[in-house]
C-alpha positions as CSV (number, residue, x, y, z in Angstrom):
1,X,6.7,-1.2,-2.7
2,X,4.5,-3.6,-0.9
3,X,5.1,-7.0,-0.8
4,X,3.3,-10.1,-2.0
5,X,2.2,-11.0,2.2
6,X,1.4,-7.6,2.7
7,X,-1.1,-6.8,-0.3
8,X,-2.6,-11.0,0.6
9,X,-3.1,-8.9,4.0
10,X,-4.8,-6.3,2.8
11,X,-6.6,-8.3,0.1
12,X,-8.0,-10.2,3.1
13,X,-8.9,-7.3,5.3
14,X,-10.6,-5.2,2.7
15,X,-12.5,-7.8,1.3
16,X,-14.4,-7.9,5.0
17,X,-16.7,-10.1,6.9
18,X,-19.3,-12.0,5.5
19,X,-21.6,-14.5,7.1
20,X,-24.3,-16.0,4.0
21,X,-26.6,-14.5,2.6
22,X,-29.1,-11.6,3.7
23,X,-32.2,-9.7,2.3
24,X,-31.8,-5.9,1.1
25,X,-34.7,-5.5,-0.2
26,X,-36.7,-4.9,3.2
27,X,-34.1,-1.6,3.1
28,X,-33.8,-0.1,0.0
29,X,-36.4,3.0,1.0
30,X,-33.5,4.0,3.9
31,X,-31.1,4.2,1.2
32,X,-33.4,6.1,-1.0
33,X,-33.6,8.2,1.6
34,X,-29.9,8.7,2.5
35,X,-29.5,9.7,-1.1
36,X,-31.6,12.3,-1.2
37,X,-31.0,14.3,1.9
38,X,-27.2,13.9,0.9
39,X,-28.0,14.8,-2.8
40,X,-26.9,12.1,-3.9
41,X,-28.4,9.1,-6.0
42,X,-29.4,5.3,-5.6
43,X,-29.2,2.7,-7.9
44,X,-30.0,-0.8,-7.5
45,X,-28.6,-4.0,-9.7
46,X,-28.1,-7.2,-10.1
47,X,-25.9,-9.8,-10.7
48,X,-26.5,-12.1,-14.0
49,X,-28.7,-14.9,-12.7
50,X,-30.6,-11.5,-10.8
51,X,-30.3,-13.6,-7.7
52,X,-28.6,-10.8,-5.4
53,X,-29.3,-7.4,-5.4
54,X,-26.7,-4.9,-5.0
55,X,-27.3,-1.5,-3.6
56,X,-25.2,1.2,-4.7
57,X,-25.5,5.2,-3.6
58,X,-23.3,7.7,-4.5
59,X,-23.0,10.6,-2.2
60,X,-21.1,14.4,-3.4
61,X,-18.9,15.9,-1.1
62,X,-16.8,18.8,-2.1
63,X,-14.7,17.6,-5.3
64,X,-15.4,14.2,-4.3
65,X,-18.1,10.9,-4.8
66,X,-18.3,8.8,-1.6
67,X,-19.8,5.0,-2.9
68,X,-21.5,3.2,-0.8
69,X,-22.0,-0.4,-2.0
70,X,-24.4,-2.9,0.0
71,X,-24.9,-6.4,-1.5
72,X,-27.2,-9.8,-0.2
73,X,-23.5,-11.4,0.6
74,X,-21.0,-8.6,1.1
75,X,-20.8,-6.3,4.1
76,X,-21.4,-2.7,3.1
77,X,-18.6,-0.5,1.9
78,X,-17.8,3.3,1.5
79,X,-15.0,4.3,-0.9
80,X,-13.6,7.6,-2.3
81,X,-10.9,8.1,-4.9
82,X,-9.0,11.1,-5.1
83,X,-5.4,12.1,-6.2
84,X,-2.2,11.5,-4.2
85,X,-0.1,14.1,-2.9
86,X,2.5,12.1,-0.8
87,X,3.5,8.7,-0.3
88,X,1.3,7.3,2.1
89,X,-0.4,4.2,3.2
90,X,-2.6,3.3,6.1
91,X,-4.7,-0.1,6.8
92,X,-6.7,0.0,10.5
93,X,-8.7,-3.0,11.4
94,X,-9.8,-5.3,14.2
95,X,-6.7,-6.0,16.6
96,X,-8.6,-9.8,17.5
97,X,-9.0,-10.7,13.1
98,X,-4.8,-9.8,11.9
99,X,-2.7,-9.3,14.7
100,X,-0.6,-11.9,14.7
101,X,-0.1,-11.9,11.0
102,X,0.4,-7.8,11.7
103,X,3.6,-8.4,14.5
104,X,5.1,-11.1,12.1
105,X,6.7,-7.6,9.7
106,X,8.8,-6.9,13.1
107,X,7.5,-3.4,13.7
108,X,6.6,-1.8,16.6
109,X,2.6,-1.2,16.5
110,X,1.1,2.4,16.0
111,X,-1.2,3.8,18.9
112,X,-3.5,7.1,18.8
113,X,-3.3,7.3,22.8
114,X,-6.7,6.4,23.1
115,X,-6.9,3.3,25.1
116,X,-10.0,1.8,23.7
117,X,-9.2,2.6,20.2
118,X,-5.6,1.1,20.4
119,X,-6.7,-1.7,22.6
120,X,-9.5,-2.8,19.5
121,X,-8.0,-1.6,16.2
122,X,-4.4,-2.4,14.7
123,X,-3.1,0.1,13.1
124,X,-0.4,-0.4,10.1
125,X,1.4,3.0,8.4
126,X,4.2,3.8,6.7
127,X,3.9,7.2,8.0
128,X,2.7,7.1,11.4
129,X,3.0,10.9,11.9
130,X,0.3,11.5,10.0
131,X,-1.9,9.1,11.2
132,X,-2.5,11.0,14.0
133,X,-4.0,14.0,12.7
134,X,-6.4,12.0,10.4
135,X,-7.9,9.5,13.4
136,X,-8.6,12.3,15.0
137,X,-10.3,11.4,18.2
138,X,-14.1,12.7,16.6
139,X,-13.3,9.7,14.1
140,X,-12.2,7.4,16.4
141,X,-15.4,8.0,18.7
142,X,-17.3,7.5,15.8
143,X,-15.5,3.9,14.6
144,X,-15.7,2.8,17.7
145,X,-19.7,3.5,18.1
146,X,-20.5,1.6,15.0
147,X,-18.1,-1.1,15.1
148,X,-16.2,-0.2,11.9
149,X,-14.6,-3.1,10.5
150,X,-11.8,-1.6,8.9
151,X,-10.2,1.4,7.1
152,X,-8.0,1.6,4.3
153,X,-6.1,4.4,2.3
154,X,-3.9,2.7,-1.1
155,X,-2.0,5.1,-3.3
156,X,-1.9,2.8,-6.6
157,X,1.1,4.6,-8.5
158,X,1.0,3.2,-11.5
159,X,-2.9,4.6,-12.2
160,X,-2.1,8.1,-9.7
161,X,-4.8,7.6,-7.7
162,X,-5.8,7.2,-4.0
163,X,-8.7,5.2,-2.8
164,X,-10.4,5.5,0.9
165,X,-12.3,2.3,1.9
166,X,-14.0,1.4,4.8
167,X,-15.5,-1.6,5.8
168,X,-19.0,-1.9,8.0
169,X,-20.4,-4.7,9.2
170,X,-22.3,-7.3,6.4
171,X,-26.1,-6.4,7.8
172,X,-26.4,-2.5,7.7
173,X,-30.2,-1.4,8.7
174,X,-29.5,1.8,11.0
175,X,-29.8,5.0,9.2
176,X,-27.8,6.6,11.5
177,X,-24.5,4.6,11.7
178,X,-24.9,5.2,7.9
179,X,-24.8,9.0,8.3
180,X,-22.2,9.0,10.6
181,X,-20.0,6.9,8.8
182,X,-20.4,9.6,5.9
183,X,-19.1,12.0,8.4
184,X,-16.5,10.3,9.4
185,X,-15.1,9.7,5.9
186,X,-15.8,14.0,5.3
187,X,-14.0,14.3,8.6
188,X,-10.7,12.1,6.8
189,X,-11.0,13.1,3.7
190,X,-10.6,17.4,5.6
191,X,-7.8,15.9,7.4
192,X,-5.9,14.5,4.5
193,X,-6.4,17.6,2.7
194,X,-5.1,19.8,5.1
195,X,-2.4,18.0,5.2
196,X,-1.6,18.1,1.6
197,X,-1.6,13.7,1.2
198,X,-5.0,13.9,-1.0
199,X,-6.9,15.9,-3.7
């Protein structure tokens, strides 16, 4: 069971980046169109005072629903829920933003063997073994391309459920680091199949 420090951690990292505030609206026909060559569907709200307009698309892949959530002051976000198979946690994200905080819990840092991967991103697991085979270096190509933020996988136990989250960078307006950050969640979610963690 995690710890308070470690789930303030992750709190912290998940919650990603922001930097003010920034207009959607000029993109909302890219995420139309996203939707729709993914099958998928766009819907756009807003909060109570209608001030900020969140973007939300949800994309099918196999059994599962990849969200993709965009707001005027949060960075965009893709999560996927699924079942748990195993016990297994895994929180990657800029080496520069938590390492210190990281080396405080005493353990020796994870690496993937590619320099510029484990040179940028810090990598936390309670099963390193596996982590391995699901940053496979097609993802990790990709992650570094784009930037990515961070990644997360939480087994919450008490609901049985797994969540995927990764975190992009607060002003998303390239199509194409959209799409391939949709791959790179199909390529995890293949990996974490195929190794019987996620359903």
């Amino acid at each position: 069971m995690k710890n308070k420090k470690e789930d303030s951690i992750l709190q912290t990292v998940i919650k990603g980046p922001s930097h003010g505030y920034t207009d959607n609206y000029s993109i909302r026909e890219m995420w139309n169109e996203i939707a729709n060559e993914h099958n998928g569907e766009s819907r756009i709200s807003h909060n109570s005072g209608y001030e900020l307009e969140i973007q939300t698309v949800k994309i099918p892949y196999k059994k599962w629903i990849f969200t993709i959530t965009i707001s005027d002051t949060r960075p965009l976000k893709i999560s996927t829920a699924g079942f748990p198979l195993q016990e297994f946690e895994l929180l990657i994200s800029w080496e520069d933003f938590i390492e210190r905080i990281i080396k405080k819990f005493g353990k020796p840092e994870i690496e993937l063997g590619n320099p510029d991967f484990d040179k940028k991103y810090l990598i936390k697991s309670d099963r390193p073994e596996l982590v391995v085979n699901i940053f496979t270096p097609e993802v990790q190509k990709i992650f570094l391309k784009n930037n990515i933020y961070s990644f997360s996988y939480q087994t919450k136990r008490e609901c049985e459920k797994a969540e995927i989250l990764s975190v992009i960078s607060r002003k998303v307006e390239d199509k194409e680091l959209v799409k391939e950050m949709i791959k790179a969640h199909q390529l995890i979610i293949d990996n974490l199949e195929a190794l019987k963690v996620f359903k």
